[in-house]
C-alpha positions as CSV (number, residue, x, y, z in Angstrom):
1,X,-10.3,13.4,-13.5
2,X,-9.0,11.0,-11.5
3,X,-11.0,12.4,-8.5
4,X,-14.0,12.2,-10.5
5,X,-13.3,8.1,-11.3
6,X,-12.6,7.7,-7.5
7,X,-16.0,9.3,-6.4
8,X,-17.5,7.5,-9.1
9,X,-16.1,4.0,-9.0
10,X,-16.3,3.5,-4.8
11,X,-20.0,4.0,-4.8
12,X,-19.9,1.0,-7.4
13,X,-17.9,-1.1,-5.1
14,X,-20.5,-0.5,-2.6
15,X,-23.0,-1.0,-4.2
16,X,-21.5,-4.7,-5.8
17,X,-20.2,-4.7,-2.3
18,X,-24.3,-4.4,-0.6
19,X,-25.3,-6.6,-3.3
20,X,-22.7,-9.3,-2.7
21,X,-24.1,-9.2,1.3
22,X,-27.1,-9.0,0.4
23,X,-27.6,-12.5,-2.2
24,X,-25.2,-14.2,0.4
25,X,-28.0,-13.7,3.0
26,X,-30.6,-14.6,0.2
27,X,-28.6,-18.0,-0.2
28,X,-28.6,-18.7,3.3
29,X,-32.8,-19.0,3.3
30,X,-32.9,-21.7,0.6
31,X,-32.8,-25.8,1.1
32,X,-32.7,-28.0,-1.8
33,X,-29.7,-28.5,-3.7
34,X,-31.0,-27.7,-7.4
35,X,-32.5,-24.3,-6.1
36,X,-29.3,-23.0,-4.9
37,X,-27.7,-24.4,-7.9
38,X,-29.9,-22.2,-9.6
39,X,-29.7,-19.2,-7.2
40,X,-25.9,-19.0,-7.5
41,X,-25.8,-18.7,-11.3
42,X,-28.5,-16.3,-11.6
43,X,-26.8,-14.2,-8.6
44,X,-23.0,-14.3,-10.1
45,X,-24.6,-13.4,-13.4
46,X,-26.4,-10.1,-12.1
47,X,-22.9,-9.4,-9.7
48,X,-20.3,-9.8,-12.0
49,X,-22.2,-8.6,-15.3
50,X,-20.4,-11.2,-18.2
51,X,-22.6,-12.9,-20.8
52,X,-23.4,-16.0,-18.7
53,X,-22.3,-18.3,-16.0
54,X,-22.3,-21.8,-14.7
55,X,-20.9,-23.7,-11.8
56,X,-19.4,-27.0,-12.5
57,X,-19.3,-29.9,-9.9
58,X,-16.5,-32.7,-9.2
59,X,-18.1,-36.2,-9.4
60,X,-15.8,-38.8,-8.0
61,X,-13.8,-39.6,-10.9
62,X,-13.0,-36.0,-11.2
63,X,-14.9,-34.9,-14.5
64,X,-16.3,-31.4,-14.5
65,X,-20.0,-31.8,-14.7
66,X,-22.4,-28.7,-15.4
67,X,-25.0,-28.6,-13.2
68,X,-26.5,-25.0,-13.6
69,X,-26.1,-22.0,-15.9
70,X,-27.3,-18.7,-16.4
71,X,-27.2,-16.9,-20.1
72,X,-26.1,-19.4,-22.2
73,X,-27.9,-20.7,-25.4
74,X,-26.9,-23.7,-26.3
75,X,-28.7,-26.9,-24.4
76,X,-25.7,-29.4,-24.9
77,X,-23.6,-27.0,-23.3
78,X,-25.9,-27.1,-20.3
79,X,-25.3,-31.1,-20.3
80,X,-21.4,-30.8,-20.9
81,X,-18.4,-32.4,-18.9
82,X,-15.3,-31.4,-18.7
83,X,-12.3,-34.3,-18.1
84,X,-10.1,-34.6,-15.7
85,X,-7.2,-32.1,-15.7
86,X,-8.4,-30.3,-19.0
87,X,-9.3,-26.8,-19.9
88,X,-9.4,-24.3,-17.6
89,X,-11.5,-26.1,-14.9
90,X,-8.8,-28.7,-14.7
91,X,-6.3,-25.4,-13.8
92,X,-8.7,-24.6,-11.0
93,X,-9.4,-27.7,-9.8
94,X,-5.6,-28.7,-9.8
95,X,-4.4,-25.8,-8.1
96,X,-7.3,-24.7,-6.1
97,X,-7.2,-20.9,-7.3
98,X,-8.7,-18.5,-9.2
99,X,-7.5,-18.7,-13.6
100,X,-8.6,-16.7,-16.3
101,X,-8.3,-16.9,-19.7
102,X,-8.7,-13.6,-22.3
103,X,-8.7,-15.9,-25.2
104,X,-9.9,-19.3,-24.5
105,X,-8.9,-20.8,-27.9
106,X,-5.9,-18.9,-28.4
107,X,-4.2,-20.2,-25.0
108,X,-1.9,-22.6,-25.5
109,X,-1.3,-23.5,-21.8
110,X,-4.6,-24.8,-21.3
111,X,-5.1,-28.6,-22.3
112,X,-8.0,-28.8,-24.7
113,X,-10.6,-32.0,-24.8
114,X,-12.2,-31.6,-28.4
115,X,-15.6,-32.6,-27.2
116,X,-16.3,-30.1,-24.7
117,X,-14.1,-27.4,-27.5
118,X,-17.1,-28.5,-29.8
119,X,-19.2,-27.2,-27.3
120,X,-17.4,-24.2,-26.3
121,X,-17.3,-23.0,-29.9
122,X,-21.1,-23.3,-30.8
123,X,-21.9,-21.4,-27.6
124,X,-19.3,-18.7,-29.0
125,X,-17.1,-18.9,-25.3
126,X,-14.0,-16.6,-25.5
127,X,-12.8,-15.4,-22.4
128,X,-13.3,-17.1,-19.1
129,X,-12.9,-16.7,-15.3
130,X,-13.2,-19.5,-13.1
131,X,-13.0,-20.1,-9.1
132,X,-13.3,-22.8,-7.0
133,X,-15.9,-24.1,-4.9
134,X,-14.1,-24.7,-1.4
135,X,-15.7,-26.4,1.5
136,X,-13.4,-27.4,4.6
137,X,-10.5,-27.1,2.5
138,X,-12.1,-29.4,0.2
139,X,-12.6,-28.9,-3.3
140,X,-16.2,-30.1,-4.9
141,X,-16.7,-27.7,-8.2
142,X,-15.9,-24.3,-9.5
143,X,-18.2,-21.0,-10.4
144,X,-17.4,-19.9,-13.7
145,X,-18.2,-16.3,-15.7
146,X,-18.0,-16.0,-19.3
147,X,-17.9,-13.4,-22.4
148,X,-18.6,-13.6,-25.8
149,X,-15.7,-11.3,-26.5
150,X,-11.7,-11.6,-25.9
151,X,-11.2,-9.2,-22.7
152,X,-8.6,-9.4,-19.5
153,X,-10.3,-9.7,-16.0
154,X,-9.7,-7.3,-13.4
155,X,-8.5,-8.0,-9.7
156,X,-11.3,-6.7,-7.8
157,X,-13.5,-8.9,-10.3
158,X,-11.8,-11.8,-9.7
159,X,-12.0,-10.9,-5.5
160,X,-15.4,-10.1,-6.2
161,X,-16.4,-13.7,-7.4
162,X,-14.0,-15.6,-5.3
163,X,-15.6,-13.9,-2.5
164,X,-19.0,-14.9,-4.0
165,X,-17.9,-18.5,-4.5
166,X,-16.6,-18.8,-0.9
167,X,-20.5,-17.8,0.4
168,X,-21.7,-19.6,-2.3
169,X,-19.8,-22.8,-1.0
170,X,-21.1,-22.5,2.1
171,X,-24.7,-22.0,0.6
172,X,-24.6,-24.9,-1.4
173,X,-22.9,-27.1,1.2
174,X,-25.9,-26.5,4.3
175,X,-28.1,-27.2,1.0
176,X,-26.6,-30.7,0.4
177,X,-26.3,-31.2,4.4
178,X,-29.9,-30.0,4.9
179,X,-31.1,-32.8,2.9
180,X,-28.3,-35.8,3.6
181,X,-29.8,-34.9,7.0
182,X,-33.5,-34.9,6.0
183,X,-33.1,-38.2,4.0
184,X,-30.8,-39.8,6.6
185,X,-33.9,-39.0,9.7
186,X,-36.6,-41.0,7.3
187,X,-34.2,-43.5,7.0
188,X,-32.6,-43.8,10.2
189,X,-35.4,-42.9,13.0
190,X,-32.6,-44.4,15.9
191,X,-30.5,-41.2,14.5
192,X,-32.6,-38.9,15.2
193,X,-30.6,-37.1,18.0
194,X,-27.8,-36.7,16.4
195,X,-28.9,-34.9,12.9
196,X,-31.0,-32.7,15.2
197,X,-27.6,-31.6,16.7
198,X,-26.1,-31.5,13.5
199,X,-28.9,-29.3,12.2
200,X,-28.5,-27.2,15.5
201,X,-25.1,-26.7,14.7
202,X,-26.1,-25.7,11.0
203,X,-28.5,-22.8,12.5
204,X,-26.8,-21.5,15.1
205,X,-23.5,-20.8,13.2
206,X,-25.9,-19.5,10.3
207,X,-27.6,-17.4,12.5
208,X,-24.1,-16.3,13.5
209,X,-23.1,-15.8,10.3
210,X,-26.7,-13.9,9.7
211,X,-25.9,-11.4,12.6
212,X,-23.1,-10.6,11.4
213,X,-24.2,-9.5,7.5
214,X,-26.8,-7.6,9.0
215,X,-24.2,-5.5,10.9
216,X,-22.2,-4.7,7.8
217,X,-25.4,-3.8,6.1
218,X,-26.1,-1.6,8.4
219,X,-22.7,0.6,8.1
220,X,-21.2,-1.1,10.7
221,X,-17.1,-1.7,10.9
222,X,-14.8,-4.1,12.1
223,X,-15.0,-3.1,15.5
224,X,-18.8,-3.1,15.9
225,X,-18.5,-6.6,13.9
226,X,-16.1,-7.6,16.6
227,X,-18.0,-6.5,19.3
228,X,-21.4,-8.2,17.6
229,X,-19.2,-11.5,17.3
230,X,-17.9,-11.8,20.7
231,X,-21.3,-11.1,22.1
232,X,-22.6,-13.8,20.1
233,X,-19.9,-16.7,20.9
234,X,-18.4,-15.2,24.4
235,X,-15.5,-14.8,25.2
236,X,-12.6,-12.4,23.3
237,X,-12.5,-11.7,19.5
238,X,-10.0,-10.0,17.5
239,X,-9.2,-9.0,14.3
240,X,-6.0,-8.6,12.8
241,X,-4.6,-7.5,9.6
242,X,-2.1,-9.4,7.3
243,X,0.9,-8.1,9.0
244,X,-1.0,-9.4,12.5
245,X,-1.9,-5.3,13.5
246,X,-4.7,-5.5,16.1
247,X,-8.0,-4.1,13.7
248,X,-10.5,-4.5,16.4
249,X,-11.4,-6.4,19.5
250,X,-14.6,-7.3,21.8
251,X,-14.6,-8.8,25.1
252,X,-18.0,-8.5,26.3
253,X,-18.8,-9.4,30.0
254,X,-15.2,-10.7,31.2
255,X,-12.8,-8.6,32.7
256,X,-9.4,-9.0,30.6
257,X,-5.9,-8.4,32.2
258,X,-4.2,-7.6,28.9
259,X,-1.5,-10.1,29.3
260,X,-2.1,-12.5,25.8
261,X,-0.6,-16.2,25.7
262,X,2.1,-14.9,23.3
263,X,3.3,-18.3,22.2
264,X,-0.4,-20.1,21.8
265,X,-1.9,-17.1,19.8
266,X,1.2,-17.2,17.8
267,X,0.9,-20.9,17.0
268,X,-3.0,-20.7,16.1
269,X,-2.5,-18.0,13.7
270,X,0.4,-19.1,12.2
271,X,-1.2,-22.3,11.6
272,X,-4.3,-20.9,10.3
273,X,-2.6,-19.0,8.1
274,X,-0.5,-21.9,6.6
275,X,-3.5,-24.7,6.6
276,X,-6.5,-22.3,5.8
277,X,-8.6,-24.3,8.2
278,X,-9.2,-23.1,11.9
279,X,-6.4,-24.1,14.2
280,X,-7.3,-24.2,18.2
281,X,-4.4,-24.1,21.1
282,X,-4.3,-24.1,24.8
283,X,-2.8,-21.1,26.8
284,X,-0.8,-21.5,29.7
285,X,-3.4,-19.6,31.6
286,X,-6.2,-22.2,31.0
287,X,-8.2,-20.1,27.8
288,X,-8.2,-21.7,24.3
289,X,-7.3,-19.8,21.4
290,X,-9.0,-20.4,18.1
291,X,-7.9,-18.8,14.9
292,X,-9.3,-18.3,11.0
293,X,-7.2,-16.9,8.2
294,X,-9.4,-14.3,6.2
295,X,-8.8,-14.5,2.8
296,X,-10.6,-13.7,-0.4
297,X,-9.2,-16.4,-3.3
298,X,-5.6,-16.4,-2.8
299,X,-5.2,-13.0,-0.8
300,X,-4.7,-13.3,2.8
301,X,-6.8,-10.0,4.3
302,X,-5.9,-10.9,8.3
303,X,-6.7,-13.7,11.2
304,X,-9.9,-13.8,13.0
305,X,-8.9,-14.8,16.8
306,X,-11.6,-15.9,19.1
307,X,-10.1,-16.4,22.6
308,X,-12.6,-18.9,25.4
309,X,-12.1,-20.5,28.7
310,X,-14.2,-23.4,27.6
311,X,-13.2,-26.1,24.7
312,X,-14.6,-24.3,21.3
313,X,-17.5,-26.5,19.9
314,X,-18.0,-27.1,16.4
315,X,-21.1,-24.9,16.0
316,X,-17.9,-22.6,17.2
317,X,-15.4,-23.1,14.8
318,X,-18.3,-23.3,12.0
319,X,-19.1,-19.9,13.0
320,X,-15.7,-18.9,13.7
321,X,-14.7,-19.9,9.8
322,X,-18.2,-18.3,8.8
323,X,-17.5,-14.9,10.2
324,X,-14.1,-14.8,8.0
325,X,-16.0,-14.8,4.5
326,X,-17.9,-11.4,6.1
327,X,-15.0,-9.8,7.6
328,X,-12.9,-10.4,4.7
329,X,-15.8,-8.6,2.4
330,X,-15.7,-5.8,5.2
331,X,-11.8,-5.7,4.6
332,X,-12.2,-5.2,1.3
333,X,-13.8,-2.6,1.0
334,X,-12.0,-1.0,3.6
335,X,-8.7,-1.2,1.6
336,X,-10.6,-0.1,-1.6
337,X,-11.4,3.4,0.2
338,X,-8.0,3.2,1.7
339,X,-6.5,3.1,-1.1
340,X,-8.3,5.6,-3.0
341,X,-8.1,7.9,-0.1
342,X,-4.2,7.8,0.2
343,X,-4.2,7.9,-3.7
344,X,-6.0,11.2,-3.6
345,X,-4.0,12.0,-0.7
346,X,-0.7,11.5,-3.3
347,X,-1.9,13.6,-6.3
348,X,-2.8,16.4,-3.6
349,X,0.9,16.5,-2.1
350,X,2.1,16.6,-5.9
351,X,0.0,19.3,-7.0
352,X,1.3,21.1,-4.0
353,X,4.8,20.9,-4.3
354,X,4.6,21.9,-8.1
355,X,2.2,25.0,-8.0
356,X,3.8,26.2,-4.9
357,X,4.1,28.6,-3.5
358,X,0.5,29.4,-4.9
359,X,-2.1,27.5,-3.3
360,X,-5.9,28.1,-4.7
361,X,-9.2,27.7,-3.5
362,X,-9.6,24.4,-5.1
363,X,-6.6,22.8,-3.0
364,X,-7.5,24.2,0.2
365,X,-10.9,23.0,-0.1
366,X,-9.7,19.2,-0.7
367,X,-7.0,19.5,1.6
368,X,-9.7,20.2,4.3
369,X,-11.9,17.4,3.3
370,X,-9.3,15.2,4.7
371,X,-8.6,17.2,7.6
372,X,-5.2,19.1,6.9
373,X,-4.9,22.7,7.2
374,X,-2.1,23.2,4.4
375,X,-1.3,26.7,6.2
376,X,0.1,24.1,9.0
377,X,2.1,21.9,7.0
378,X,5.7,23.2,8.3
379,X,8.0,20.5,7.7
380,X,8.7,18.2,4.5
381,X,10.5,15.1,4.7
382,X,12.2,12.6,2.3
383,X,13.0,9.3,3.6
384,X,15.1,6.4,1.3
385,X,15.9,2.8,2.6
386,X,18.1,0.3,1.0
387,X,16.2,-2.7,-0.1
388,X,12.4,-1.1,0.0
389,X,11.0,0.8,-2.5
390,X,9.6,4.6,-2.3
391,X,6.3,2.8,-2.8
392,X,7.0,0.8,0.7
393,X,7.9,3.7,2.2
394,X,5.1,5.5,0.9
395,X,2.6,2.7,2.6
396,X,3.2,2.9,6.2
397,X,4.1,7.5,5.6
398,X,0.3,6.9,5.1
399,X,-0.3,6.2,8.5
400,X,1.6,8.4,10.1
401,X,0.1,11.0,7.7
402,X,-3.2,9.9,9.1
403,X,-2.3,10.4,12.8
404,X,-0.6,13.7,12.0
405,X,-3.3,15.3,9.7
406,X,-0.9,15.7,6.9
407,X,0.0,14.6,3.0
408,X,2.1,11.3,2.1
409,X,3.0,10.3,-1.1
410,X,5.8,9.5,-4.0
411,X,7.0,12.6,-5.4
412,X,9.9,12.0,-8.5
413,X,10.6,9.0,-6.9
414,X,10.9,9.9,-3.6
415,X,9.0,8.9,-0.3
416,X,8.1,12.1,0.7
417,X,5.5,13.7,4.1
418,X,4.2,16.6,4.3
419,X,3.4,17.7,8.0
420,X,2.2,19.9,10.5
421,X,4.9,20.1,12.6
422,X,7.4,22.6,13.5
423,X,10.1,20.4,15.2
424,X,11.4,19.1,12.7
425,X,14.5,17.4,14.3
426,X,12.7,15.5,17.2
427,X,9.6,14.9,14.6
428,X,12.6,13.6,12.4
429,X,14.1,11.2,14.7
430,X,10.2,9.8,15.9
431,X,9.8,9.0,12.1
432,X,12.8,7.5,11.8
433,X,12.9,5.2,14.8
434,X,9.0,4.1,13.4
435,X,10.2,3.4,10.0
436,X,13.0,1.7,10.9
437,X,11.0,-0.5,13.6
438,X,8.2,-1.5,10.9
439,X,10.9,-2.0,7.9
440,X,13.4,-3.7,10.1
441,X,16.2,-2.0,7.9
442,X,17.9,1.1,8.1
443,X,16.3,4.1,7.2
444,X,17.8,7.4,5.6
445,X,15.7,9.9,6.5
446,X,16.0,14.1,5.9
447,X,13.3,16.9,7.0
448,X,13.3,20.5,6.1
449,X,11.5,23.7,7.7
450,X,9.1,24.8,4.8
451,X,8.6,28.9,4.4
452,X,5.7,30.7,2.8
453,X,4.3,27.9,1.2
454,X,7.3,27.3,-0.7
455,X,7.2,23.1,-0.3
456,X,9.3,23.0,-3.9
457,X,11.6,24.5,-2.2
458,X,12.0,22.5,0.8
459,X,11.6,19.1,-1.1
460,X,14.8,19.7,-3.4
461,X,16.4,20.8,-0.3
462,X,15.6,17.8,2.1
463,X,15.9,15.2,-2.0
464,X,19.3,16.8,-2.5
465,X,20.5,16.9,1.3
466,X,19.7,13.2,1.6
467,X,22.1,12.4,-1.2
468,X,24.6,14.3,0.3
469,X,24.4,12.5,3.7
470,X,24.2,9.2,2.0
471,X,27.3,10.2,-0.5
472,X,29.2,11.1,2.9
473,X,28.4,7.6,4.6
474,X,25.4,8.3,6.1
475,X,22.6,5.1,5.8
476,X,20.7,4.9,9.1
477,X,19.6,8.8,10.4
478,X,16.8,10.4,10.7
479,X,18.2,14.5,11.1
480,X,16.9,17.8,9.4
481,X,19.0,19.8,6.3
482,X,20.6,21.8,9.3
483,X,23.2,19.0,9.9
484,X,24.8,19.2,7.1
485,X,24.4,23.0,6.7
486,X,28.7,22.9,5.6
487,X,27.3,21.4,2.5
488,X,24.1,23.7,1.7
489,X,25.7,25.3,-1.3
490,X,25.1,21.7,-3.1
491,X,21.8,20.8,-2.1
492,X,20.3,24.2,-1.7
493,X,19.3,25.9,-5.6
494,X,19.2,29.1,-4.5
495,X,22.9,29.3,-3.8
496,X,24.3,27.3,-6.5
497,X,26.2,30.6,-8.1
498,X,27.9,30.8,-5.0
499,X,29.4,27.1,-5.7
500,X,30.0,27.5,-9.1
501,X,32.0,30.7,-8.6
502,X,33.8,29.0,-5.5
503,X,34.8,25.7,-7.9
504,X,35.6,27.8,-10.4
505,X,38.0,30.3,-8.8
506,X,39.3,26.9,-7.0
507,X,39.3,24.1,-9.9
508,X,38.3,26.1,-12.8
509,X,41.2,25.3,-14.8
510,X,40.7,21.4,-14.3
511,X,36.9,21.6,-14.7
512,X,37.9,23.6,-18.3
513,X,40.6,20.9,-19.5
514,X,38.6,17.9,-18.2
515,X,35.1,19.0,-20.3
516,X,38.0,20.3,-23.5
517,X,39.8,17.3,-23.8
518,X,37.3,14.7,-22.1
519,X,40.0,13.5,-19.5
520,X,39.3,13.4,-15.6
521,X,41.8,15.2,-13.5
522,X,39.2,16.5,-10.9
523,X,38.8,12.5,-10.2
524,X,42.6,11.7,-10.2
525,X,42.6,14.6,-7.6
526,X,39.9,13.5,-5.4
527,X,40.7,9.5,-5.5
528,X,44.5,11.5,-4.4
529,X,43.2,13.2,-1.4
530,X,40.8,10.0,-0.4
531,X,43.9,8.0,0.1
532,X,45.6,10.3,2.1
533,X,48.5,10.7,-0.7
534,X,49.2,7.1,-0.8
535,X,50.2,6.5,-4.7
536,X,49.7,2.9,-4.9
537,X,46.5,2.6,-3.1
538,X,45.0,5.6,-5.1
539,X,45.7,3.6,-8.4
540,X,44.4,0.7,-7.2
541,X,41.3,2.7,-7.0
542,X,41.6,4.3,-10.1
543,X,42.4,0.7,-11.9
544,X,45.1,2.7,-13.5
545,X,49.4,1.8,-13.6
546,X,51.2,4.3,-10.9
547,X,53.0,5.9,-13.9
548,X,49.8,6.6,-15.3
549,X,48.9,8.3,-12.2
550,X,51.8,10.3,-12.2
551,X,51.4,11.8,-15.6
552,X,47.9,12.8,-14.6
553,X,49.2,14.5,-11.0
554,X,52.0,16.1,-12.9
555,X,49.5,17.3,-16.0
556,X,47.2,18.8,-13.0
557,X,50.0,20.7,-11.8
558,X,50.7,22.3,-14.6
559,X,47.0,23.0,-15.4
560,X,46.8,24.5,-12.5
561,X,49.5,26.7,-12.7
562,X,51.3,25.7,-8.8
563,X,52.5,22.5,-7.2
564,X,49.9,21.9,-5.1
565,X,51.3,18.8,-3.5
566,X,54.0,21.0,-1.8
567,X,51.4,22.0,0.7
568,X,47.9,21.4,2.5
569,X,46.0,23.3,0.0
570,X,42.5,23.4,1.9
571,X,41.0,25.6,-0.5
572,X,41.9,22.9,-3.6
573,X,40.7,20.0,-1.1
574,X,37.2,21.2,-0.4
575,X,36.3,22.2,-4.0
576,X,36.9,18.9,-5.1
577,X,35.1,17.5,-2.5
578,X,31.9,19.7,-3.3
579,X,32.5,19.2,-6.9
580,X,32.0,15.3,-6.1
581,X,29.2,15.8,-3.9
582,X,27.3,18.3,-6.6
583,X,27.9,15.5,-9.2
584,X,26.0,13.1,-6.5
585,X,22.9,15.2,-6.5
586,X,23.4,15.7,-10.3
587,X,22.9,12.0,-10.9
């Protein structure tokens, strides 16, 4: 079922994804102010799909005023104002972020103005999701969409608008430029020149912008929209995720030695990322770096780098910020299939490890729709760091499952890859050394050889293995279940009748009076042994008085039948040590 949302949902997201491209490049060809007013209502109504919309703008004084709605009935509520620092507009406004509210009324943390409430009520407003207007890091309105009905909004709804918004910005700010500039030439014939530049800057870094839609239109990724970009402004662009991973890169026509001005790209994106506005920096090799933070709303997606010999211009850093608002849609919907894909990815290596060692047609056939040949898959790993989640883990086993053609996912808990590899202890120690590297913690990390299909098998093995080693000290290794074969009979099922006749032949008698009469001798023993025989430090251990601990070593003598503190009883020592070890991977 869950397949059959996936295949069903990411068409939808590419298709509000298409659309979203497509009314940004609609907005791009209109020039008075009160059309796109109008455009960008009647577009966030069709894209979203609530009851109606309407953008606000900040007058100086910083009331609300409604300038344009789509949906709504009532005509004051067309006219309305909202105070400063009231309702949910003041939220957005304040903190220049996406709110939402499910219940407009019933929100107590909004401050209410009874005027516009009056108006709110009679157009029958309940929930609400608004976004700001941002232009240059300034703010001058906010976009807001509406129900009728009390409901919660969804993350990729409120992406989706502040996406919109952010084009929508851009839209309605060339609109109000366009004519500043139109009204400032019939005024001002002497300035002349310069709104012509100013207008040249608008076009060209539209035109930019233009190219650039058109390749994502087309299919195109973030290399080709990399490649498009550089070819457009010169020079070399990259593209780099949120942890700063290269995405893509073009350097047309320039030969490029590979050697980057480390500490100037660092400053530029750093900054970008901090400020939100494009941040430019000279290299000690002569070429200026120039960096934009891609974001949508509050999410940073990556940096867009563009790297010249000559001093950037502002039609460049227009179209430098520009070109952010597409790749960040292009992101987007890159992590939406990513993350569907690796979802699917999940539920596959789950099914797996519970039907095997049957595999059916069904499996086989998914499996080799991602690429992975599950007769292949030879090794299983489990991997556990202190401090990250299995879910962390889980992210970057992803990748690696990606280069390696196999399955990653969270299995009971556990971080757990499934690959097609048959050195397991070199294959072991790679993964290790990567996770380690990309965590920067240490990383506990088990593989097991997997037979006939049998990956149930092999994950309880490698699960149970690992809590051996990390019961015995061990927190930073990356080594396969053959290490610690000495300890197989704990963490390997099929030979847990051989423990439990060795501890029972061994410690029987303790195990019986411990469970009878709810003490815990086989403890006493162990804590005993630990301490090398040292009385005083083994009841500091226990938190128990040294004639406490007597009684209990004297009572396990005579349990036992023999004073085993008379000699090196090996046999005694290494069933309580399993005993403690079985408990572990009990837990």
């Amino acid at each position: 079922m869950n397949e059959r949302a996936d295949a069903t949902s990411r068409p939808g997201r590419e298709r509000e994804l298409a659309s979203l491209y497509a009314t940004a490049r609609s907005l791009t060809a209109l020039g008075a102010v009160e059309d796109v007013l109008g455009s960008i209502v009647r577009h966030a109504h069709d894209l979203i799909g609530t009851d109606f919309t309407y953008l606000s703008l900040l007058s100086d004084d910083g009331t609300l005023r409604i300038t344009a709605s789509e949906g709504t009935i009532s005509a004051a509520f067309r006219s309305a104002h909202i105070p400063p620092r009231t309702g949910l507009g003041g939220k957005v406004i304040e903190s220049r972020a996406a709110h939402w509210v499910g219940d407009y009324f019933g929100d107590k943390n909004l401050r209410h103005d009874p005027g516009f409430d009056a108006v709110v009520d009679n157009e029958g407003l309940v929930a609400l999701l608004g976004v700001p207007l941002l232009v240059r890091d300034r703010v001058i309105g906010a976009l807001f969409a509406a129900h009728r009905s009390a409901r919660r909004f969804r993350t990729d709804e409120i992406a989706l608008l502040s996406a919109f918004a952010d084009h929508a910005a851009v839209a309605l700010d060339n609109a109000r430029l366009y004519e500043e500039s139109r009204n400032a030439l019939a005024e001002l014939r002497s300035a002349y020149r310069t709104i012509e530049d100013q207008m040249e800057l608008m076009r060209r870094a539209q035109s930019v912008h233009e190219v650039l839609t058109g390749v994502v239109l087309a299919g195109g990724g973030p290399q080709v929209v990399a490649s498009e970009l550089a070819q457009q402004m010169g020079g070399r662009v990259r593209i780099l995720d949120r942890d700063g991973t290269l995405l893509a890169h073009g350097t047309p026509g320039e030969s490029w030695d590979g050697h980057a001005d480390d500490e100037a790209l660092a400053q530029v994106i750093d900054g970008a990322r901090s400020t939100g506005r494009a941040v430019m920096a000279a290299g000690a090799d002569g070429r200026r770096h120039s960096a934009a933070a891609i974001r949508a709303g509050e999410s940073l997606l990556g940096t867009l780098v563009w790297s010249h010999h000559q001093e950037p211009s502002p039609t460049d850093v227009r179209s430098l910020e520009l070109a952010t608002h597409v790749v960040g849609l292009l992101i987007l919907k890159d992590n939406a299939a990513a993350d569907a894909a690796e979802r699917l990815s999940g539920e596959l290596l789950t099914e797996l490890i519970v039907s095997s060692p049957q595999v059916d047609d069904t499996q086989r056939s998914r499996a080799r729709s991602r690429g992975v040949d599950l007769d292949a898959l030879g090794t299983l790993l489990v991997a556990r760091a202190d401090g990250a989640s299995a879910k962390d883990l889980v992210r970057h086993l992803h990748t690696i499952a990606r280069q390696e053609a196999a399955l990653a996912g969270e299995h009971l808990g556990q971080a757990v890859l499934i690959a097609p590899r048959d050195d397991a202890e070199p294959f072991a120690r790679t993964v290790h050394q990567r996770l380690r590297t990309e965590l920067g913690r240490p990383v506990l990390l088990v593989c097991e050889h997997v037979t006939d299909h049998d990956w149930a098998r092999a994950f309880l093995r490698a699960r149970d293995c690992t809590t051996v080693a990390r019961h015995l000290g061990a927190t930073d290794l990356g080594t396969t279940t053959d290490r610690y074969a000495l300890y197989a009979l704990v963490f390997d099922a099929g030979r847990r009748d051989e423990l439990d006749r060795f501890l029972t032949d061994t410690i029987g008698p303790l195990l019986a009076y411990d469970a009878k009469r709810s003490t815990d001798l086989v403890t006493t023993l162990s804590a005993y042994y630990d301490h090398d025989g040292n009385l005083r430090r083994t009841a500091q251990s226990l938190q128990v008085h040294l004639n406490t601990l007597l009684k209990r070593l004297d009572r396990a003598s005579s349990v036992l039948g023999r004073d085993w503190r008379t000699t090196d009883d090996l046999p005694l020592r290494l069933a309580l040590r399993m005993e403690s070890l079985r408990r572990a991977v009990l837990l």
